[in-house]
C-alpha positions as CSV (number, residue, x, y, z in Angstrom):
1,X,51.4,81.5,-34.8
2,X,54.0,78.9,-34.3
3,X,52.1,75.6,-35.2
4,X,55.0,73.4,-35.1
5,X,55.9,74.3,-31.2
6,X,52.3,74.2,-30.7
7,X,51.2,70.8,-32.1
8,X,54.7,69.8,-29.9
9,X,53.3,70.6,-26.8
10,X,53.0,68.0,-24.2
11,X,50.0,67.1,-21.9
12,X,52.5,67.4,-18.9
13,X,53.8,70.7,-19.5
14,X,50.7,72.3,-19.9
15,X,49.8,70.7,-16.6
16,X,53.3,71.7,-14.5
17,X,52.6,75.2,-15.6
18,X,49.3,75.5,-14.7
19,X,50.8,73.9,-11.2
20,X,53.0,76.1,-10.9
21,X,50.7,79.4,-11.6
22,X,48.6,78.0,-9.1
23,X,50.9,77.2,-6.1
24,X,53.2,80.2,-7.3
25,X,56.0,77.9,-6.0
26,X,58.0,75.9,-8.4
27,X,58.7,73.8,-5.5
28,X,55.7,73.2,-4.1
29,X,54.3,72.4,-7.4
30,X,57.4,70.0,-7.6
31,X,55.8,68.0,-4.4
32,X,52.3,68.3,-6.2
33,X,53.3,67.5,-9.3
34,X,55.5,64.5,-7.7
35,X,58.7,65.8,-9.6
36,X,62.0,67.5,-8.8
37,X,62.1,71.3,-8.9
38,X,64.8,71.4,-11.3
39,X,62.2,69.3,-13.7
40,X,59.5,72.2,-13.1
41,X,62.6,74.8,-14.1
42,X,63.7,73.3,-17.3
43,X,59.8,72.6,-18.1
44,X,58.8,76.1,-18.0
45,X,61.9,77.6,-19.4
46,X,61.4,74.8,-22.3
47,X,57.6,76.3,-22.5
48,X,59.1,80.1,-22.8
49,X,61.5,78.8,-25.8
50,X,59.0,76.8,-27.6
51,X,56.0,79.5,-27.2
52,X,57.9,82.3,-28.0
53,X,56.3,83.8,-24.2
54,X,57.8,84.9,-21.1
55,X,56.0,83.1,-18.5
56,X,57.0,83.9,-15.3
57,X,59.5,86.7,-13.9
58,X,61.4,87.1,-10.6
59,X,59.6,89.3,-7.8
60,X,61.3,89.3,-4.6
61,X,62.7,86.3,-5.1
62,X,59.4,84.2,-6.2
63,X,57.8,83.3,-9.4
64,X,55.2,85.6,-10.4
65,X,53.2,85.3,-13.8
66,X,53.9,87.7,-16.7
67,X,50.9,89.4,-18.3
68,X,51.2,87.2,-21.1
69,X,51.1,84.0,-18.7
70,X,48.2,85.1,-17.1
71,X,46.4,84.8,-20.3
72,X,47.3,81.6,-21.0
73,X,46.3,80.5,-17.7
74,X,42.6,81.8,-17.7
75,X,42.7,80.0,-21.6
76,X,44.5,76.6,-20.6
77,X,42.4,76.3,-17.6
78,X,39.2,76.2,-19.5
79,X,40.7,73.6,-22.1
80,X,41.7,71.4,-19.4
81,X,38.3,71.6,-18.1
82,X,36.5,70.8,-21.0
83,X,39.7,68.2,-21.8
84,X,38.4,66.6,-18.5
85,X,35.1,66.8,-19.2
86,X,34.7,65.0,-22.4
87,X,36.6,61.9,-20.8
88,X,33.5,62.3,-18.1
89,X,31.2,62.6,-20.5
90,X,32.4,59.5,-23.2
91,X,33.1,56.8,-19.8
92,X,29.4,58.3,-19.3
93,X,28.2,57.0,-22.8
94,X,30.2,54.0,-23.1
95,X,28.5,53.1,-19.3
96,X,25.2,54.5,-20.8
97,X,24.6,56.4,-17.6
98,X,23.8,59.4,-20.3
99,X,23.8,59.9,-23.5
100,X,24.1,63.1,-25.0
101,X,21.3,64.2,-27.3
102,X,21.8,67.3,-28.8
103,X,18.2,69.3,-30.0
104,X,18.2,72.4,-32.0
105,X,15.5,74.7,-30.6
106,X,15.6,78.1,-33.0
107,X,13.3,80.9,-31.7
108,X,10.9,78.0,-30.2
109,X,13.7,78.8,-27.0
110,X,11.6,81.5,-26.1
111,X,8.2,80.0,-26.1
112,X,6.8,79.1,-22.9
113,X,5.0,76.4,-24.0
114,X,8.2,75.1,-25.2
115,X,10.1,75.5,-22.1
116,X,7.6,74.2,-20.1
117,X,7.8,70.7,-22.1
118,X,11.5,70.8,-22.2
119,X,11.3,71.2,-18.3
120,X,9.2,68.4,-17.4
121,X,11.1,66.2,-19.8
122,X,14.2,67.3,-17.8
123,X,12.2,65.8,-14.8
124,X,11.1,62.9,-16.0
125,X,14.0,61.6,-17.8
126,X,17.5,62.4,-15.7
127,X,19.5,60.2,-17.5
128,X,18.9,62.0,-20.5
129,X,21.9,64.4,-20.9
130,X,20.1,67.1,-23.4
131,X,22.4,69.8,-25.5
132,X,20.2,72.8,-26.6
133,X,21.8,74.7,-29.5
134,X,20.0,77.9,-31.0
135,X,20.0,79.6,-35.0
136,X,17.7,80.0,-37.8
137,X,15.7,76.7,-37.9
138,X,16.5,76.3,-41.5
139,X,20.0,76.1,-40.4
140,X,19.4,73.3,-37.6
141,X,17.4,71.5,-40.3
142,X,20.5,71.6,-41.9
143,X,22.7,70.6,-39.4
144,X,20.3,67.4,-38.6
145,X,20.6,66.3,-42.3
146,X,24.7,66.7,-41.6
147,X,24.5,64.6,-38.5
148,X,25.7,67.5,-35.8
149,X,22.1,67.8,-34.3
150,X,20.3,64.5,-33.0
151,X,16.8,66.5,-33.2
152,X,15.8,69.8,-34.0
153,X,12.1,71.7,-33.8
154,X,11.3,74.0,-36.9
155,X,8.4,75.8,-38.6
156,X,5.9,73.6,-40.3
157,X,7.0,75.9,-43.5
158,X,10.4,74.0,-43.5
159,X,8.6,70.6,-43.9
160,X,9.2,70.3,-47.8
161,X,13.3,70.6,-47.0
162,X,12.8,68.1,-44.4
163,X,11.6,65.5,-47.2
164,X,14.2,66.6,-49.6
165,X,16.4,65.7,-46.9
166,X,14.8,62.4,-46.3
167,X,13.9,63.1,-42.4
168,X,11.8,62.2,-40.2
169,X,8.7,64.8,-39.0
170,X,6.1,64.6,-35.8
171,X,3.9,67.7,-35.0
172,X,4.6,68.8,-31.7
173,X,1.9,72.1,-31.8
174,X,-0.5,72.6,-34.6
175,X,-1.3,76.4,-34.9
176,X,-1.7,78.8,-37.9
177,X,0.2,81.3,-39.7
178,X,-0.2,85.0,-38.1
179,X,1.0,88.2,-39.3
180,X,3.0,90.6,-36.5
181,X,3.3,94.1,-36.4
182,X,4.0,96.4,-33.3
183,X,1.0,97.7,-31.3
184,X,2.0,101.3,-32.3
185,X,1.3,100.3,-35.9
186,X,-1.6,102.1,-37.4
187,X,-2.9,98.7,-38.5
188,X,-3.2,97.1,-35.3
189,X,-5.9,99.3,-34.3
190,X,-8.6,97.7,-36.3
191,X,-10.2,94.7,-35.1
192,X,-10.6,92.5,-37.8
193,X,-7.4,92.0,-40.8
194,X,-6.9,90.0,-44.0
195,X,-3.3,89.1,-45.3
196,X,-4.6,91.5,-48.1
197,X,-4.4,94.5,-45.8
198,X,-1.1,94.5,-45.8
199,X,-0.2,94.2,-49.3
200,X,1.1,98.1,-48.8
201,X,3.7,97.1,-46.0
202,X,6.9,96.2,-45.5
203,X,7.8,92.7,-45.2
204,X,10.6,91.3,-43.1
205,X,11.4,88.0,-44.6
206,X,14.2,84.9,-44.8
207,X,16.1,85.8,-48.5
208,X,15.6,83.1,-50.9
209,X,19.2,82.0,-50.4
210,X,18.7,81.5,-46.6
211,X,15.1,79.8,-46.7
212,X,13.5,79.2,-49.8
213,X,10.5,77.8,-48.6
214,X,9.5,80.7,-46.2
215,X,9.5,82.5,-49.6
216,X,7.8,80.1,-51.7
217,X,5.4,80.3,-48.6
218,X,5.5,84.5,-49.0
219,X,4.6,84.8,-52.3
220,X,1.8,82.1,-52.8
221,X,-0.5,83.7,-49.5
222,X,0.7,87.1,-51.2
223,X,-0.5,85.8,-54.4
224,X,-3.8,83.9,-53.3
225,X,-4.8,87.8,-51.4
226,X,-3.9,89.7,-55.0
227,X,-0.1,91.6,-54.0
228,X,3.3,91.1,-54.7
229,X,5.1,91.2,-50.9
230,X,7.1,94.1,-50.5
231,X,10.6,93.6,-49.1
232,X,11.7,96.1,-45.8
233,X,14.5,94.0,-45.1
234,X,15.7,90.0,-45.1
235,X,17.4,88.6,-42.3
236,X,18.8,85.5,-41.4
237,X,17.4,83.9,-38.3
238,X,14.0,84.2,-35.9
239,X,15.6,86.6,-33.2
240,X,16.1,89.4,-36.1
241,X,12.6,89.2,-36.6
242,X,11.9,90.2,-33.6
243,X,14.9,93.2,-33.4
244,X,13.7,94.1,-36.9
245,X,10.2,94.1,-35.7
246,X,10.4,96.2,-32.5
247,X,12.3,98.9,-35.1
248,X,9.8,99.3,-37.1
249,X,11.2,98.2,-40.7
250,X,8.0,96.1,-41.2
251,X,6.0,93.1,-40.5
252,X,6.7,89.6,-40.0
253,X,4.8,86.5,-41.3
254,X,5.3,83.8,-39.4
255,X,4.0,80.8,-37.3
256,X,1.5,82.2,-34.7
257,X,3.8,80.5,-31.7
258,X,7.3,82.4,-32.9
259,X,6.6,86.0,-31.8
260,X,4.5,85.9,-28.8
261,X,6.3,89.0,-26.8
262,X,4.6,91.9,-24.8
263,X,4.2,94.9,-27.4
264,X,3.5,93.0,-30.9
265,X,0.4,92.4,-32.0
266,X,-0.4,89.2,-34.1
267,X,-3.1,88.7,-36.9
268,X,-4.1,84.8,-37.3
269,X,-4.7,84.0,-40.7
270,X,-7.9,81.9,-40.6
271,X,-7.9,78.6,-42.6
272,X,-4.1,78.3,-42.4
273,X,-1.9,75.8,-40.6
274,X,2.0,75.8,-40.3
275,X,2.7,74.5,-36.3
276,X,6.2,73.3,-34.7
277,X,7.3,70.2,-35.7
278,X,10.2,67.7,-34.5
279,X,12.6,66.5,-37.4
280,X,15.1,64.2,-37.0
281,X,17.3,61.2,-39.4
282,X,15.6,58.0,-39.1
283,X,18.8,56.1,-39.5
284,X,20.0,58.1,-36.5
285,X,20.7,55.2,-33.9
286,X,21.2,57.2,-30.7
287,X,19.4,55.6,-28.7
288,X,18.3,58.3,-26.1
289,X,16.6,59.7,-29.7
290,X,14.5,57.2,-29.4
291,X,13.8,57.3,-25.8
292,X,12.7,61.0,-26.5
293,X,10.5,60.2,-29.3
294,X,8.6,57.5,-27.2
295,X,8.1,60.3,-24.2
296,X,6.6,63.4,-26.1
């Protein structure tokens, strides 16, 4: 990679080429780029010398894009969109005709409940310009504490990071701890199970590393019902719950909300309470945060 010619690179020139791909006419892009021709020559011929790329050849006479200028079309075109639309999007805040608030949402995504709230917010706040990003929810607890997420829903599990991080917590849906297991299980064909029933299966769980309050959580229910868990596999975020799930390697404990799919049967654990929660920084002075906060 040339970094030097790269960092080089002018505004303009990326500009006249992509003109020039487009009209497939150095002199029509000339008139569009309000230039001389020669100028659109000696800018593309400085391109080829400074990229180390062959950008256009002769065919019949015309300018036609090599292989390797194609490319950098499709990829130059995207960058100048989102170039042009982050100067949309920062006159936007400096206005305040939206504000960008960005929420983590984890497996909550595929709740209906969920999306149902996220929709009607949508309607009743327009201005609000709302950024969904998706990953383990101990991650986007993570990334709220760094200041890349505005809000983020997680597990009511994740609660004692959230303090150690000094955030701010609201319930958004109280519900109970349930174990999962697929229909075709041979435990999910009794009616009525304990968390001591399955002290002989498989557990998929978070790895201490990756959430070390999931498996505080683990081993104190395992503990109160008279087991030590057994480990199938560990995984990393909510959706390889669900892929480990629907594979067989074991069962998932989790909050009764997470895994709500056609073809997986959950046990509620009676007397227990995990729920959604929003967490956010209170010294986070967005101020469509707050907006949010005062709406749901």
């Amino acid at each position: 990679m040339r970094y030097i010619e790269c960092r080089n690179l002018r505004m303009n020139q990326i500009q006249i080429f992509l003109c020039a791909a487009e009209c497939g006419n150095f002199t029509a892009a000339a008139e569009q780029m309000h230039v001389t021709q020669p100028m659109v020559s000696k800018t593309i011929r400085t391109l080829e010398q400074e990229l180390g790329i062959l950008l256009f050849r002769k065919s019949h006479g015309k300018p036609c894009l090599t292989p390797a200028g194609r490319e950098l079309r499709i990829y130059w075109n995207n960058m100048m969109e989102l170039f042009e639309m982050s100067i949309s999007n920062a006159h936007a805040v400096q206005e305040a005709r939206q504000v960008p608030l960005r929420i983590g949402l984890g497996m909550s995504c595929d709740r209906p409940d969920i999306r149902s709230q996220l929709e009607v917010l949508g309607q009743k706040v327009p201005s609000l310009n709302l950024i969904y990003e998706c990953g383990s929810m101990a991650g986007l607890l993570e990334r709220v504490a760094q200041a890349h997420l505005d809000l983020t829903l997680c597990s009511g599990h994740l609660l004692p990071s959230a303090q150690r991080h000094r955030l701010r917590s609201r319930l958004l849906v109280d519900t109970p701890l349930a174990v999962f297991l697929p229909e075709s299980h041979p435990l999910a064909a009794r009616p009525h199970l304990t968390f001591a029933d399955f002290s002989g299966e498989p557990f998929i769980a978070y790895s201490p590393e990756a959430d070390p309050d999931y498996w505080e959580l683990l081993n104190t229910l395992a503990a109160e019902a008279g087991f030590c868990p057994k480990i199938g596999c560990y995984v990393k975020d909510e959706l390889s719950f669900r892929i480990n799930l629907e594979q067989g390697r074991g069962v998932v404990l989790a909050d009764r909300g997470t895994l709500a799919v056609p073809g997986i049967r959950q046990v509620v654990l009676e007397g227990t309470s995990c729920g959604l929660y929003l967490v956010w920084d209170g010294e986070n002075e967005n101020p469509a945060l707050e907006q949010l906060l005062k709406i749901l």
